[in-house]
N, C-alpha and C positions, 0 to 999 in steps of 0.2 A: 463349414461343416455343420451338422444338424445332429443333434443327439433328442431320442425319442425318448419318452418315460411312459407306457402305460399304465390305468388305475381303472378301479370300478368293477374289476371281474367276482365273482364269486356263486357261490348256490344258490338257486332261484329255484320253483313248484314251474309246472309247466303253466305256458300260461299267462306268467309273472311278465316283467320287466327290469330292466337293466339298462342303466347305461356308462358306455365305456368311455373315460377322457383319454387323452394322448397329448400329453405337457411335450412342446417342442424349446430347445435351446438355438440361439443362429439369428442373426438381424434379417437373415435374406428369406423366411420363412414364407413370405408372401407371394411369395413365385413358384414353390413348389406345388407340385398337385401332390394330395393325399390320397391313402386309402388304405382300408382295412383288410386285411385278408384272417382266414383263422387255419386251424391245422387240425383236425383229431386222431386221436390214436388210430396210429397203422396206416390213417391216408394220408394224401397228397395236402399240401398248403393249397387252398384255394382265395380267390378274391371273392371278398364281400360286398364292398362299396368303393367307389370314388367321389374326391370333389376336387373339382379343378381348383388354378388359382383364383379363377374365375367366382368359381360356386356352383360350375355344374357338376351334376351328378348322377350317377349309374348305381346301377343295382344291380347284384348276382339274382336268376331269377324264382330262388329258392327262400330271396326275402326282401323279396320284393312286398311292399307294401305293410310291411311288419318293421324293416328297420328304417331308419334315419342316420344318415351321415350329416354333419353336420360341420362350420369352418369359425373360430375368433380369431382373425390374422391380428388383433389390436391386442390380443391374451396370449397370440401363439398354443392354441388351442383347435385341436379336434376331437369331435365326440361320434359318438354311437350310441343310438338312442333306439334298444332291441324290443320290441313291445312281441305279445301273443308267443313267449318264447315255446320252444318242443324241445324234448330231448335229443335231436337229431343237432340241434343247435349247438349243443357241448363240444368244446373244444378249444385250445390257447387261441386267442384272439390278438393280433398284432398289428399295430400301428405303420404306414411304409411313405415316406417321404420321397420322391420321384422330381425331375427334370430333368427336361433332353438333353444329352451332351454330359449330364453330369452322373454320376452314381448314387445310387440310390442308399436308402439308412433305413434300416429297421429299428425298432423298440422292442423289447425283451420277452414281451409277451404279459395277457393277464388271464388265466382261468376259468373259463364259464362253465358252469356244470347245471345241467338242466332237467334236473332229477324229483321225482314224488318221497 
């Protein structure tokens, strides 16, 4: 089993930067692929980023080149490294643990608001 923790959301100018960690629990952490998805009011959850176990990685193409996914399998750690943020960005930001065959584990979520 894997339990997620995220941290690092909060108010930012547009603009700014942010970045989100994702504390994992679980010896087997090095096998999962991660990835970010976020949600804002009234829409759908969408995917932000992945990174394999590997360390490759995919990008949603609205941030592309703005964010960074990022892997510590030695920390059990993932981040999100949001730079050039916009207020379309705003939104709970969620951590999601993933392998085939097995069920996937979300984190609670952390709050980004990207307001003047």
């Amino acid at each position: 089993q894997v339990q997620l923790v995220e941290s690092g959301g909060g108010l930012v100018q547009p603009g700014g930067s942010l970045r989100l960690s994702c504390a994992a629990s679980g010896s087997i952490f090095m096998f999962y692929a991660m990835a970010w998805y976020r949600q804002a009011p009234q829409k759908q959850r969408e995917l932000v980023a992945t990174i394999s176990s590997g360390g490759s990685t995919n990008y949603a193409d609205s941030v592309l080149g703005r964010f960074t996914i990022s892997r510590d399998n030695a920390k059990k750690m993932v981040y999100l490294q949001m730079n050039s943020l916009k207020p379309e960005d705003t939104a709970v930001y969620y951590c999601k643990a993933g392998r085939a065959g097995f069920v996937d584990y979300w984190g609670q979520g952390t709050q980004v608001t990207v307001s003047s």
